[in-house]
N, C-alpha and C positions, 0 to 999 in steps of 0.2 A: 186225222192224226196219222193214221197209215199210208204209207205213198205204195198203192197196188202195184203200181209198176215193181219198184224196187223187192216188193214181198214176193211177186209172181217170179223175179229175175232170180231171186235168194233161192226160192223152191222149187224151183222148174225142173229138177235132177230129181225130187222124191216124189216117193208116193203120196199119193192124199191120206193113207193111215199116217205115214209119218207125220205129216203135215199138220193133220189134228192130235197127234202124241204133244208135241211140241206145244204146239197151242193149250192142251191141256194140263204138260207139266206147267207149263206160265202160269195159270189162272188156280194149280195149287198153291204157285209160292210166291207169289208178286206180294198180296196181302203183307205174310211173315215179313218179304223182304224189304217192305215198306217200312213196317213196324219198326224193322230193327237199326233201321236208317233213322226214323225219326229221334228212335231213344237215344241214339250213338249223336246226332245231333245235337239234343240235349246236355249231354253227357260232354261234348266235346271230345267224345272216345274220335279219337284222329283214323287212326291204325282201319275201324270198321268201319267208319264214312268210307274210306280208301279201297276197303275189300269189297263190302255191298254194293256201291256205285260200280267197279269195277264186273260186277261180275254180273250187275244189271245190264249194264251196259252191251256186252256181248249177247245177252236174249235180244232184247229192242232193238240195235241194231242192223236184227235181219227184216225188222219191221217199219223203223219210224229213225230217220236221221236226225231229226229234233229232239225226243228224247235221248240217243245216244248221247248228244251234243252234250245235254243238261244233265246225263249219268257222267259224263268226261267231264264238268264242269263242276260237279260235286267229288269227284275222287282225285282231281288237281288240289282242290281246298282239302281235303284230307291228307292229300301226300305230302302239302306245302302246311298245316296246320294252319290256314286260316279260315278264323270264326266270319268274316265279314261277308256277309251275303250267304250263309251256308243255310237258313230259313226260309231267305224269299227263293231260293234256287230249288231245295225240295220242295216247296207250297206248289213251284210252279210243273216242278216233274212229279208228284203225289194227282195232281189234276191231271197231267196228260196221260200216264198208266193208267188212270180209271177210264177214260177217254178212249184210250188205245184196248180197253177189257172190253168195253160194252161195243166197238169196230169187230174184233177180233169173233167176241160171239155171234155176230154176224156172216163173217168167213166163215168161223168153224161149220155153220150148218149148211155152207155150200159146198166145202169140202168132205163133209161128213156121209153128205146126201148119195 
């Protein structure tokens, strides 16, 4: 799920404490931010599919273009209010975050080291 290059290119300016700050604020809030996408899907609350995909989107993006893709693909459907495919699109970006958590914990303990 993570493309090293594009991670290694993203972080090449900081330090490796930065580096696992980062990665640690991620893995406090992915979870919540999961949560709240899901409920907000449920819900059809437009407005917070719109903000939470958005604001996922800018984390993962320094890590995984694919999920970015599928955070921009869920905060289009929020911005445009459509329900069609707004399920299969977080089932499919809910699996690659946990995908991208248990990568990522692998990093961390190279950069940590």
């Amino acid at each position: 799920m993570i493309n090293r290059e594009k991670f290694q290119e993203n972080f090449q300016y900081y330090d490796n404490e930065i580096i696992v700050e980062v990665m640690d604020i991620f893995f406090d809030e992915y979870a919540g931010t999961l949560e709240i996408l899901e409920q907000s899907i449920s819900n059809l609350d437009y407005a917070t599919i719109n903000n939470k995909a958005h604001g996922l989107k800018g984390v993962v993006s320094y890590m995984s273009p694919e999920l970015s893709e599928l955070c921009y693909e869920l905060e289009q459907m929020g911005r445009d209010k459509e329900s069609e495919g707004l399920h299969y699109t977080f089932r499919q970006l809910k699996e690659g975050v946990l995908e991208l958590v248990e990568e990522l914990k692998i990093i961390r303990q190279e950069y940590a080291a």
